[in-house]
N, C-alpha and C positions, 0 to 999 in steps of 0.2 A: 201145226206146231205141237211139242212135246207137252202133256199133260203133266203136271206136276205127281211128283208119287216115285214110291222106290222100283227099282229093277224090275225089269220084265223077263218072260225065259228069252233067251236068242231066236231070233228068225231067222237065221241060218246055220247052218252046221259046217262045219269042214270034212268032218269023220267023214270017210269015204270018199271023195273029193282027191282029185288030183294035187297028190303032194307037189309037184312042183308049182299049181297056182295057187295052193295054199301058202306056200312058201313065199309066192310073191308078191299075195292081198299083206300080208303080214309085215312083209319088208316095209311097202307103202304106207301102212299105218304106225308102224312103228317109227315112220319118219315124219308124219303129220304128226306126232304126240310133240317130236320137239321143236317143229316148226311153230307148234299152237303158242308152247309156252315161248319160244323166243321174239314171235311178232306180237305176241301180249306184254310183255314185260317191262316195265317202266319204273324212269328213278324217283319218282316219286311210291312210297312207303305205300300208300292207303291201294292209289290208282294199280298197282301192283300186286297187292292181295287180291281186291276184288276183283281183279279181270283174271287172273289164276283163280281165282273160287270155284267157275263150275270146270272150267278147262282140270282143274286135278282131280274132282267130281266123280271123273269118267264118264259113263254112259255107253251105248254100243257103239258110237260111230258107226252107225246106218249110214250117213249121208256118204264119207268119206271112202267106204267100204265101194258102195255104187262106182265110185270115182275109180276106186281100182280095178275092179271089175269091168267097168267102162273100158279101162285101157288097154285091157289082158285081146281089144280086139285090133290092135294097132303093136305098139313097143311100150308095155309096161316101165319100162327102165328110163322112159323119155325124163328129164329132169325138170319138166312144169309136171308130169303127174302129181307130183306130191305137193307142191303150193296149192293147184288148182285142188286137191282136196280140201286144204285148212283153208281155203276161203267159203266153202260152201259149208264147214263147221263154223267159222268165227259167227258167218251170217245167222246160222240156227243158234248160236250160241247165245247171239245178241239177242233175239228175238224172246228169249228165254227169260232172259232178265226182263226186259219188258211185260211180257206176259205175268211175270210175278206180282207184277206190280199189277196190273188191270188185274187181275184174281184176289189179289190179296194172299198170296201164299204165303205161309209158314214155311214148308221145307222145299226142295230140289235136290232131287237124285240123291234120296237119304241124308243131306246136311242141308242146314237150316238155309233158306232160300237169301238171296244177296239183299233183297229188300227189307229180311225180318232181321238183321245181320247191322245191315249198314244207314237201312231208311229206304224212303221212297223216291227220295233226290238220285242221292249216292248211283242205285240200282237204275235208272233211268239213265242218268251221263255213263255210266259203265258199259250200257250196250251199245249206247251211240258210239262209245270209246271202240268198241271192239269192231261196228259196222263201219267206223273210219279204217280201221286195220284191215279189214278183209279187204276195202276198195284199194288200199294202199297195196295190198301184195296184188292182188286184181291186175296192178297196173303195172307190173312187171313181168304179168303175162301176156299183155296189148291190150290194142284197142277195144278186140271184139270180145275179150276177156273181163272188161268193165263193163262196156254195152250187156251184156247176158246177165253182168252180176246184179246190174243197177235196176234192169229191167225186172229179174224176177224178186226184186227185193221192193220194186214197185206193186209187184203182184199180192205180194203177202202182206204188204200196208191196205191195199184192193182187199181185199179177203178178211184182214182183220176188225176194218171200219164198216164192211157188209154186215160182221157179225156180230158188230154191237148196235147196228143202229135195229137190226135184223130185218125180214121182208118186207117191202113196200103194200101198201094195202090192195089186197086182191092177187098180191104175187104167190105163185104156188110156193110153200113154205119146202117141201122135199127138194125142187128145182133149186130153191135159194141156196138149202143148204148144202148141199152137192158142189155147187159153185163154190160155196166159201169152202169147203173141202179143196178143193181143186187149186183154190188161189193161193192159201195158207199152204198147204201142205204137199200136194201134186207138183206147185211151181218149184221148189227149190230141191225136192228127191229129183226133178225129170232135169234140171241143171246140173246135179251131183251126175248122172248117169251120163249127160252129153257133155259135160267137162272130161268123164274118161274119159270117152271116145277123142273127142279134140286134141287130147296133150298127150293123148297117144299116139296120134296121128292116124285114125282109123279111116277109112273111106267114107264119103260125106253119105251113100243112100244107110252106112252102118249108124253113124251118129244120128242119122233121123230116126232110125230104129231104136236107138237107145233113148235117145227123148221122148218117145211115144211111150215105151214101156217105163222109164219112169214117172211117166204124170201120171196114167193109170194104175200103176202098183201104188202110186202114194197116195191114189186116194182110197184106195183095197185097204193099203196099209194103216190109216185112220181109221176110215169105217172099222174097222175090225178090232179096231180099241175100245170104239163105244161096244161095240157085242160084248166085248169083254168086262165091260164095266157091269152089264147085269147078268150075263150067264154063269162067269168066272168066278172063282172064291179070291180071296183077299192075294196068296199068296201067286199067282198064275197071274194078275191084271197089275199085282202093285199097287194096290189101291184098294179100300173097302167097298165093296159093291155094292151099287146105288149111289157111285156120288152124285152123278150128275142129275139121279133123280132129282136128291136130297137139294142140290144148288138151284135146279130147276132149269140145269142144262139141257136145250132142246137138243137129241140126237136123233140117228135115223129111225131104232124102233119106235124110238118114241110118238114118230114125226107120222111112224104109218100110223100106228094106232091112233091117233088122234085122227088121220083122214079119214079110216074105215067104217064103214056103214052097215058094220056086225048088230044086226040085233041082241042078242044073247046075252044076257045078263051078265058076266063077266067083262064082256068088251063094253057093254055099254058102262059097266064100274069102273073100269080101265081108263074111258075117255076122259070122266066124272074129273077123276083121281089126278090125273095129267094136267085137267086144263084147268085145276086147281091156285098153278103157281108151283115154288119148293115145294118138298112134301118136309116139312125140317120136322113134324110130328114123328115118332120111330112107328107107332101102331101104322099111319097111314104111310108111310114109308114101306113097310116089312108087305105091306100090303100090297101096294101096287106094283114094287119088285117082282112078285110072287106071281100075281099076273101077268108082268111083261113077261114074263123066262115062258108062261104057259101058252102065248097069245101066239095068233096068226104071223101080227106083226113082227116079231122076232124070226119066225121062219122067215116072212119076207126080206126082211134086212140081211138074210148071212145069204139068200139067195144072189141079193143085190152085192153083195162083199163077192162069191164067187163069180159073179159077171163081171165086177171088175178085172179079177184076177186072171181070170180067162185070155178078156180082151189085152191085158198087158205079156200075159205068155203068146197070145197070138203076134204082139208087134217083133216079136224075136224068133219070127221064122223065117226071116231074110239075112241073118245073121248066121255065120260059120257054125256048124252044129262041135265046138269045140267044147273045154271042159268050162269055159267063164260062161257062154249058154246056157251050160246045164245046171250050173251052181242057182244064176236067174230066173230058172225053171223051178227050181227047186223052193226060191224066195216064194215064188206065187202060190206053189203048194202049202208051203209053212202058213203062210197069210191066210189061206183059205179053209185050213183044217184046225188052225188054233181058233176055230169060232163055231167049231162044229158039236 
């Protein structure tokens, strides 16, 4: 799920890109924008604003984007492509609101977050409002349309209750966290990817293709946020770097360095600093930052973001080497070199 915080650059580009599928990722999204706001919108005043709040917000439409892309390997032009996108937005949309609230956030996508806005109530029945609405359009897609929806919306509940209760004692803490990557944020990118294909009508060995490369780019695509958060400046992550330090967010570099059996006096003050807790001190804070960007572990974690990326450019070589392949191709290079 989306980390709280302003814009990030685009992980895709169109520039050079086949003007006619850029022509028709953009049709598709330009018709999910009014799908969003017209199965959001309600006569009641309040329930009205706040389910418009993050939906006029923006954001990149990553999930939706998939979904077109997914389609361009069947009939783009199918008339479920573009619902079957806004249901895999409403679902991250919902998910949003919720998260705000376990975080405690102040803002969301540069306006103030629905729970600093409305309360903690309010923000809570507003994602449930909206995860009724995605199953509501779901169901004008069919059966196997709700089945997919319900299940990976099961995933990301799996995923998000892993990551609060966090590893069971003696479970590998890297393994754990990978999985809660996987549940959270893998499950509902690799549904956005196999909804294109589906309502496109693409060939079922193409749609397995596209669900494999979307679990693994979305968990590439994560990991590669946490990198972001301590190698990146404020302005490239959207965010001040080191929050997660500073919160006492366990992420992946963080996860090796604490496993690692560096003697060396840096890594051994690294571990120190980590298994601390927050670091909310700024001295110990600037500090341990300062170490992770220098450490083993951070190599290891963009190593481990490239293996993903890899592996998910590898599920797309059974797929038409067309120009919506190559744009896919392209995703995994952006994912893999913004951490370099």
């Amino acid at each position: 799920m989306e980390k709280a915080g302003g814009g990030r650059r685009a992980l895709i580009s169109f520039d050079g890109v086949d003007p006619d599928l850029e022509a028709g990722v953009r049709a598709i999204l330009d018709g999910v924008e009014g799908t969003l706001r017209e199965t959001v919108a309600s006569s009641d005043r309040l329930i009205d604003e706040a389910a418009k709040h993050l939906v006029e917000a923006g954001g990149k439409r990553f999930r939706p984007m998939l979904v077109a892309l997914g389609a361009q390997f069947g009939d783009p032009r199918s008339p479920m492509v573009v619902p079957a996108a806004a249901v895999v937005e409403l679902t991250h949309l919902g998910t949003l609101y919720h998260d705000d609230v376990m975080d405690e956030a102040e803002v969301r996508r540069g306006a103030p977050s629905a729970n600093s806005r409305w309360g903690n109530s309010i923000a809570i029945l507003i994602g449930d409002y909206l995860f009724a609405r995605a199953a509501d359009l779901a169901a004008e897609l069919g059966l196997d349309a709700v089945r997919i929806q319900s299940r990976t919306f099961a995933r990301l509940v799996h995923g998000q209750i892993a990551e609060t209760l966090g590893p069971a004692e003696g479970e590998d803490r890297v393994a754990h966290y990978l999985n809660v990557i996987a549940e959270k944020t893998g499950s509902l990118i690799a549904t956005s990817a196999r909804f294109g294909g589906m309502f496109g009508g693409a060939q079922e060995a193409h749609i397995r293709a596209l669900t494999e490369y979307g679990e693994t780019m979305g968990i590439a695509f994560q990991l590669s946020d946490d990198l972001l958060d301590i190698a990146s400046d404020s302005e490239e992550s959207g965010k001040t770097p080191g929050t997660d330090l500073r919160e006492g967010v366990p992420t992946l570099p963080a996860l090796y360095a604490l496993e690692s059996d560096d003697s060396d006096a840096a890594a051994v003050r690294l571990r120190e600093l980590l298994s601390s807790g927050p670091l909310v001190d700024d001295a110990l804070h600037a500090e341990a930052l300062g170490l992770l960007r220098e450490s083993t572990a951070l190599k290891r974690a963009r190593e481990t973001v490239r293996s993903y990326a890899e592996r998910s450019r590898a599920a797309l070589l059974t797929l038409p080497d067309a120009p919506a392949r190559q744009a896919m191709e392209s995703l995994c290079d952006s994912i893999a070199d913004r951490t370099s």
